[in-house]
N, C-alpha and C positions, 0 to 999 in steps of 0.2 A: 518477591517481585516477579511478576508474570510480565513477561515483553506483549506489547501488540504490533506487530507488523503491519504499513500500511502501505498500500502500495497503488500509486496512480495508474488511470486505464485510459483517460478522457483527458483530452485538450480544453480551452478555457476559450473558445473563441465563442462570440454571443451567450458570455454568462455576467451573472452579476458582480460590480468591482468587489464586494463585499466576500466574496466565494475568492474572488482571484488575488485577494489581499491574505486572505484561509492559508492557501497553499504559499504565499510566500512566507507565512509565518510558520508554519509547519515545514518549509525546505522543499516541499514537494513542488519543483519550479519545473519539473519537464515530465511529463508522458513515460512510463516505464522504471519511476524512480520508486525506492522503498525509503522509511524510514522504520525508526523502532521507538516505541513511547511504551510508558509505563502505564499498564493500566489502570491504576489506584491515580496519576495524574488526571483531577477530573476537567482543568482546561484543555490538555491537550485530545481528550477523550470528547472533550465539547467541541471541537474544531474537527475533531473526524467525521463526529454526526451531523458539524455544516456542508460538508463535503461530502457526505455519503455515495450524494449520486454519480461520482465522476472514480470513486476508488474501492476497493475490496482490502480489506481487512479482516486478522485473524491472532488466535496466540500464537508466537512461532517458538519451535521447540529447541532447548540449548544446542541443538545437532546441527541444525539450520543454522542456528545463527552462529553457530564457531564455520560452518563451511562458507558464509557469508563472508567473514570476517578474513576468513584465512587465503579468498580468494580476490575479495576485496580490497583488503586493508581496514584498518579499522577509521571510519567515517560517521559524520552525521546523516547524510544524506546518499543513499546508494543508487546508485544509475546501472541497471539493467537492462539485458537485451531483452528484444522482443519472445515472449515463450514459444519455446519451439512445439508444434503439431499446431500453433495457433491459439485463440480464443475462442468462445462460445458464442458467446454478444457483447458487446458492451452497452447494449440497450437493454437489457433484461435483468434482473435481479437474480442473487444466487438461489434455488441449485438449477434454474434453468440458463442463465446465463452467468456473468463474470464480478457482477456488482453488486458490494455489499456484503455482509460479513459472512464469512463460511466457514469459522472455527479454528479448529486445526486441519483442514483442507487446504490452507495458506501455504503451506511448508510443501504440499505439490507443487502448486503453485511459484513458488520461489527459487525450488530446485528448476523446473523448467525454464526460469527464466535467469540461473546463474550463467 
């Protein structure tokens, strides 16, 4: 089982209910939140790619996600601070900007924003 981290970047204001229905059924209800799906789940994996343009996802590595866990708790939905040194864009696509899938570049990503 390979985890995918997904992690929101974008707010939901002048989008479609249908997109904003997406994140409530995925958890992802606020700006800066992660979750973890499986990536062989091909629903949950179909709701990432309706929402692509608002989140960055990646596989995250057992290391990330036990420091997740450990500093977290263990949760469905995790709420993160803002990444420290900041973002790139949240208008652009990875590797120029912050949206959209970046691999295992995620686990940067995550740590910056533990």
């Amino acid at each position: 089982m390979t985890g995918i981290a997904v992690v929101r970047l974008k707010g939901a204001v002048k989008t479609k209910e249908t997109v904003k229905d997406t994140f409530k059924l995925l958890g992802l209800r606020r700006v800066n939140s992660l979750i973890v799906v499986d990536s062989g789940d091909k629903s949950k994996m179909g709701m990432v790619n309706k929402v692509k343009d608002f989140v960055t996802w990646g596989e995250i590595s057992e290391e990330t996600e036990n420091m997740l866990k450990e500093k977290k708790g263990e949760q469905r939905a995790y709420r993160l601070s803002p990444a420290r040194g900041g973002l790139k864009s949240i208008k652009k696509t990875w590797p120029k900007g912050d949206i959209g899938y970046r691999g295992d570049k995620i686990n940067d990503l995550i740590k910056k924003m533990i």
